[in-house]
VMD Tcl script that draws the C-alpha trace (Angstrom):
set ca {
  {9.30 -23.74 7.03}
  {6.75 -22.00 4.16}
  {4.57 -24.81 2.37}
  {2.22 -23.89 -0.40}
  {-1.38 -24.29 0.23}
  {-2.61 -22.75 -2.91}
  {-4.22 -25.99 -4.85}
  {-7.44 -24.68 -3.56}
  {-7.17 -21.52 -5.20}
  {-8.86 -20.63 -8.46}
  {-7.58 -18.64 -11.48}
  {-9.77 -15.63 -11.90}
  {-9.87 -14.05 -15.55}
  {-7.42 -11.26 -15.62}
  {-9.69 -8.04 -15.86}
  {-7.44 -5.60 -18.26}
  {-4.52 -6.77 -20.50}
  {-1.26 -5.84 -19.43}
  {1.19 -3.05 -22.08}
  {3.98 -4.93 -23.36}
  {6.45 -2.34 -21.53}
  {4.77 -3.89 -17.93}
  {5.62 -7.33 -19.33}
  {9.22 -6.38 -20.33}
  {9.65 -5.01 -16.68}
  {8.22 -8.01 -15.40}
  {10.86 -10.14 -17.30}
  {13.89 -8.65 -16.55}
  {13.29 -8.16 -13.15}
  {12.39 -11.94 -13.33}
  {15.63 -12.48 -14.95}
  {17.55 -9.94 -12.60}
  {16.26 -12.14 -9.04}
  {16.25 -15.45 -10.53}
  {18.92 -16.06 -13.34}
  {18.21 -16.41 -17.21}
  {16.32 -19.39 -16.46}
  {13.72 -18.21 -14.62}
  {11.20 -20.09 -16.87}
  {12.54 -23.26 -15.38}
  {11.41 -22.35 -12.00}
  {8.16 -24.31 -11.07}
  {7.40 -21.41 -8.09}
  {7.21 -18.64 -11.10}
  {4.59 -20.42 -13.21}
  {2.39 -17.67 -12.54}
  {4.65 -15.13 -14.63}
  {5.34 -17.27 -17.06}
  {1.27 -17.86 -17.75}
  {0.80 -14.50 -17.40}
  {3.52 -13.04 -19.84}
  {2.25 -15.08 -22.66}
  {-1.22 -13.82 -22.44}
  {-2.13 -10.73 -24.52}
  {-0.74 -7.63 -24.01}
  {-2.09 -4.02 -25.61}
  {0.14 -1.53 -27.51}
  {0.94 1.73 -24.94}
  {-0.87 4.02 -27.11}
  {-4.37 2.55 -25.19}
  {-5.34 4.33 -22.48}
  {-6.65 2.86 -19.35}
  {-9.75 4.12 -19.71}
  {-10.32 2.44 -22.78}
  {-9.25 -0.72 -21.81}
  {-11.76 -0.92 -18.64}
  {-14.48 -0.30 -21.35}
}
mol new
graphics top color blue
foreach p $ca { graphics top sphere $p radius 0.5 }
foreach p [lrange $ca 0 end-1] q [lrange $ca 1 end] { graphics top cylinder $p $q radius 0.2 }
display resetview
């Protein structure tokens, strides 16, 4: 049986924001494995965090987002 041991783990910064078009990809392939109530799910807190952060506009290149 698979237990969690990740409540010693710490939450690093993310480094570059994520394009909105990654975040819709992440969200209905969320929705396509796990239902419409994905959000629900205590296991996918992780997604849920990170789709609400700030997300860039396609138009920005890579480069310019690493600075």
């Amino acid at each position: 049986m698979w237990t969690s041991h990740c409540s010693h783990l710490t939450l690093v910064p993310i480094g570059v924001p994520i394009k909105k078009n990654k975040i819709c990809d992440v969200k209905w392939l969320l929705r396509l494995h796990f239902g419409d109530r994905w959000e629900g799910n205590a296991d996918l807190q992780f997604y849920h965090e990170v789709i609400n952060r700030d997300t860039v506009d396609e138009d920005v290149s890579e480069d310019e987002l690493e600075g």
